[in-house]
Kinemage of the C-alpha trace (Angstrom):
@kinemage 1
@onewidth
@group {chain A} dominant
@subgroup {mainchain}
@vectorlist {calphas} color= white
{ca unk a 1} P -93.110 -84.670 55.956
{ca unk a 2} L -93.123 -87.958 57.638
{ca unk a 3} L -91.913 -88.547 61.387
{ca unk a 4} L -91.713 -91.423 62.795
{ca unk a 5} L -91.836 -90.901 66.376
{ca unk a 6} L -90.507 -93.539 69.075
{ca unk a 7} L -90.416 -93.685 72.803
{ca unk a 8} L -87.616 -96.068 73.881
{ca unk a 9} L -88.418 -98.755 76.056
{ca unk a 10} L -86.634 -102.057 76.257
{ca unk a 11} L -89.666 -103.970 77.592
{ca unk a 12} L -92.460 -101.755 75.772
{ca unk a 13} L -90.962 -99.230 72.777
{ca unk a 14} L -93.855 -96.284 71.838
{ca unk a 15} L -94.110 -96.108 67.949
{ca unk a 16} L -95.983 -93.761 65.894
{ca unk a 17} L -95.889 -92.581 62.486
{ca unk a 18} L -97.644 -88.726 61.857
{ca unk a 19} L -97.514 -87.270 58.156
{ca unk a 20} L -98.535 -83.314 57.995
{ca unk a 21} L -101.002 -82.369 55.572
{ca unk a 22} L -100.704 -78.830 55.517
{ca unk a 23} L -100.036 -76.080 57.693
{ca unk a 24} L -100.944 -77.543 61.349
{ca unk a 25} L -102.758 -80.563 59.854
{ca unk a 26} L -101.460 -84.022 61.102
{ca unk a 27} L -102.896 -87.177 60.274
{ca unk a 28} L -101.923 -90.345 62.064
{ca unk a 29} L -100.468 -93.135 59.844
{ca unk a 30} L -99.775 -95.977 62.363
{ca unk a 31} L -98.884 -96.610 66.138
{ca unk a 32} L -98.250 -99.495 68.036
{ca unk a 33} L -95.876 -100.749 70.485
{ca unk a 34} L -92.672 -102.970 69.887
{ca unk a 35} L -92.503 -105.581 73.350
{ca unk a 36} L -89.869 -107.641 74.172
{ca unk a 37} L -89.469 -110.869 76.840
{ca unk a 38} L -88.448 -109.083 80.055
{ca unk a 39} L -86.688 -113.017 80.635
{ca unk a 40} L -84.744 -113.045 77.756
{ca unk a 41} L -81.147 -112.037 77.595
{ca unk a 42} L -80.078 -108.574 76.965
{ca unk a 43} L -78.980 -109.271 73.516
{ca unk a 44} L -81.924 -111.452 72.566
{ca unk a 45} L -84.326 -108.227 73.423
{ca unk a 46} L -81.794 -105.656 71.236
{ca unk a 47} L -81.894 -107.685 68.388
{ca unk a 48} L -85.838 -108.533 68.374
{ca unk a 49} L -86.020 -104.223 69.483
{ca unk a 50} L -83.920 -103.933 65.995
{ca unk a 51} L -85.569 -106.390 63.811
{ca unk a 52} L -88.910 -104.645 64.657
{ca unk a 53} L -88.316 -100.965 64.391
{ca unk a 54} L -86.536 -102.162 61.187
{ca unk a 55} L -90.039 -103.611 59.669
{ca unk a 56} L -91.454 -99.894 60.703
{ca unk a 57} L -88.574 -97.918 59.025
{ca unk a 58} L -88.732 -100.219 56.057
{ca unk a 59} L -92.685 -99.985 55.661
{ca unk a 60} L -93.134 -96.301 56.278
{ca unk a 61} L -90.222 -94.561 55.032
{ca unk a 62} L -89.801 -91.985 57.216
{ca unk a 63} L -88.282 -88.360 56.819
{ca unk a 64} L -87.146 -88.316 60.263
{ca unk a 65} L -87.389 -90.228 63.498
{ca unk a 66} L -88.196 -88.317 66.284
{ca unk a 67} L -86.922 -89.836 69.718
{ca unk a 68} L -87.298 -89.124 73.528
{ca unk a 69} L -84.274 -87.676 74.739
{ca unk a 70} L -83.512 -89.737 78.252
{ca unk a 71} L -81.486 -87.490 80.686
{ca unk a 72} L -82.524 -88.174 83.693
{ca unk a 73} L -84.333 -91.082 85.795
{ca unk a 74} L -84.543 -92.209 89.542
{ca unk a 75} L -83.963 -95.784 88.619
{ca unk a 76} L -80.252 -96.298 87.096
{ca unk a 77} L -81.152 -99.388 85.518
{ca unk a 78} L -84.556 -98.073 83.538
{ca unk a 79} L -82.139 -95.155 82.749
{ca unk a 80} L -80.057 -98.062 81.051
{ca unk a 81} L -82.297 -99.562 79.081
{ca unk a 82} L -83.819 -96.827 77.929
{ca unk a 83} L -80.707 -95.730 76.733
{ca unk a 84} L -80.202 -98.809 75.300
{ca unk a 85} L -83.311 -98.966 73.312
{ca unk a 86} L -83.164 -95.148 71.929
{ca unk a 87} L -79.229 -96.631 70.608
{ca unk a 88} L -80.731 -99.149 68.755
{ca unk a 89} L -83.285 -96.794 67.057
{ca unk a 90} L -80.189 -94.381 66.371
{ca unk a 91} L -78.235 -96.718 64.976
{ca unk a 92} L -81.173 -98.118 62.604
{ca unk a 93} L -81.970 -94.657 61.915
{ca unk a 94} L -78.141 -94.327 61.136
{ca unk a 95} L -77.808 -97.228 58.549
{ca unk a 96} L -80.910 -95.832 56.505
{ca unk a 97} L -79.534 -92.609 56.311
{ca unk a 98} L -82.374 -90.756 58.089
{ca unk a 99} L -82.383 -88.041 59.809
{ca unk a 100} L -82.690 -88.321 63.998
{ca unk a 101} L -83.836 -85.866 66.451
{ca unk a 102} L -84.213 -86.159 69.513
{ca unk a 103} L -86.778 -83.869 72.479
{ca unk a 104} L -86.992 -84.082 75.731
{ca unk a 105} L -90.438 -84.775 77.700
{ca unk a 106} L -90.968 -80.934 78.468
{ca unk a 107} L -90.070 -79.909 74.813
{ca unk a 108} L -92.780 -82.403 73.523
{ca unk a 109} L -95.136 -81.815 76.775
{ca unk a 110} L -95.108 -77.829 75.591
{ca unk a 111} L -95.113 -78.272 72.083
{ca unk a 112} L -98.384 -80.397 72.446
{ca unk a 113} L -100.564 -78.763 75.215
{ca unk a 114} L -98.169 -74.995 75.345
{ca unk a 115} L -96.824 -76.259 78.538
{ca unk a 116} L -93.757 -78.049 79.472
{ca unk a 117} L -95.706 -79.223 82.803
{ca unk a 118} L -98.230 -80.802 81.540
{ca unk a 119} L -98.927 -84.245 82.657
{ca unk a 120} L -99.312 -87.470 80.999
{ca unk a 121} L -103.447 -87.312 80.713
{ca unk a 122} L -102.739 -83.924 79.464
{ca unk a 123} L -100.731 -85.167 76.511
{ca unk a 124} L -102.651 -87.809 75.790
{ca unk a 125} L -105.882 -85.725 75.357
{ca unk a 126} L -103.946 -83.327 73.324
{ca unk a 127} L -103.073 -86.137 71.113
{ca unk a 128} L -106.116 -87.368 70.385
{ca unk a 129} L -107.417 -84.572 69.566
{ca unk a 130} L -104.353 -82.797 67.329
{ca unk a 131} L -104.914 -86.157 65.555
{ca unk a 132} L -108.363 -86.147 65.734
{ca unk a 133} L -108.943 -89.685 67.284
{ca unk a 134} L -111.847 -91.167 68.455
{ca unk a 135} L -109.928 -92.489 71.483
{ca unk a 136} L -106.615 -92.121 73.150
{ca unk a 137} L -104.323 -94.836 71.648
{ca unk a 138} L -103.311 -97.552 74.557
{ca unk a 139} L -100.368 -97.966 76.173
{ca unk a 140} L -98.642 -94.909 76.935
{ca unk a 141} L -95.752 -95.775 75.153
{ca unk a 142} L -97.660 -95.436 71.791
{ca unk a 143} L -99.548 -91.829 72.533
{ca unk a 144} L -95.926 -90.708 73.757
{ca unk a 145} L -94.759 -91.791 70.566
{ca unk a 146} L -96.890 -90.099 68.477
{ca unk a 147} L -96.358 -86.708 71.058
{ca unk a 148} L -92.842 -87.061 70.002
{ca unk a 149} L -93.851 -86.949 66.137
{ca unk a 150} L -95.920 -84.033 66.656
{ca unk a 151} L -93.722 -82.184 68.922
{ca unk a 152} L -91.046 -82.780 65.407
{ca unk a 153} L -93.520 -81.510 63.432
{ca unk a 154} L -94.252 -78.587 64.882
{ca unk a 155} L -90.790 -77.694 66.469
{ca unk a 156} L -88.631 -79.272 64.242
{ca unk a 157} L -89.264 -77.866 60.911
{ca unk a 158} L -88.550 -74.054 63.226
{ca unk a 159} L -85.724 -75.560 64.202
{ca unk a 160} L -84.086 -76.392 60.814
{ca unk a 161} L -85.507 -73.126 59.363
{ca unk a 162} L -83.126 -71.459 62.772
{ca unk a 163} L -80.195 -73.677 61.824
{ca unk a 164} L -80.465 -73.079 58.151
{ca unk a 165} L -80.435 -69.515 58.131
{ca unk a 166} L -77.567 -69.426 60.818
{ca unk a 167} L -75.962 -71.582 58.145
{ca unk a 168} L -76.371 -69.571 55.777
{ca unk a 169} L -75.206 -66.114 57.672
{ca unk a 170} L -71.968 -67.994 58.285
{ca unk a 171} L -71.105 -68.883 54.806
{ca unk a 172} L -72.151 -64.720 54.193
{ca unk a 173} L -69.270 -63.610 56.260
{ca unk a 174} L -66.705 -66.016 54.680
């Protein structure tokens, strides 16, 4: 399976795409960040957010794209365009039929280092080394980008498995 993992940001967007190999094997395909001209108009930065998360969906084909679920942030207006950015991704993710899920930081802060506390250095070693990396991959946004991937990975096909046979139990008693 293929997730493509992103961490919305209007002015820096995490992106990171993690294939599994086998059981509990992960191999890192790509990561980068997507930035945009904090002077441009609004607009201008959704539609050159869109055009480049389109070149990643296009090139790497993903099975699902895993994003950061925002709920909660001091600043309203970083709350905003965060927001704003994860639409964009959902609404690409949308138009090429793919599948979107979406974690929150202490879902993908447990599923990477077992606890939901852990702090950003945490994750990022954890990363690194679940991907087997000579080095931490710079900004941030990127190694929270591929967290989100491997939280999918490792939570998400459980998940499905849960929903599936719940699915299935339902249709049973019909």
């Amino acid at each position: 399976m293929r997730v493509l993992g992103i961490d919305p940001g209007l002015t820096r967007c995490g992106i990171g795409v993690v294939d599994s190999t086998g059981p509990q094997q992960l191999k890192l395909i790509d990561v980068g960040v997507i930035k945009t001209d904090p002077d441009a108009n609004l607009e201008q930065r959704l539609l050159q957010l869109e055009i480049e998360l389109n070149k990643w969906i296009k090139k790497f084909k993903p099975d699902v794209i895993a994003v950061e679920r925002v709920f909660s942030q001091l600043n309203v207006r970083t709350a905003m365009a965060t927001g704003q950015a994860a639409g964009v991704a959902l609404l690409l993710a949308a138009k090429a039929e793919i599948k979107v899920v979406m974690h929150t930081p202490s879902e993908v802060k447990a599923a990477v280092t077992g606890s939901g506390r852990a702090d950003k250095k945490q994750v990022a070693e954890m990363v690194k080394r679940l991907l087997k990396l000579k080095e931490i991959p710079k900004p941030v946004d990127s190694t929270d980008a591929l967290a989100l991937a491997i939280c999918h990975h490792w939570r998400g096909v459980g998940n499905d498995r849960i929903a599936a046979a719940k699915a299935k139990r339902i249709t049973k008693r019909k």
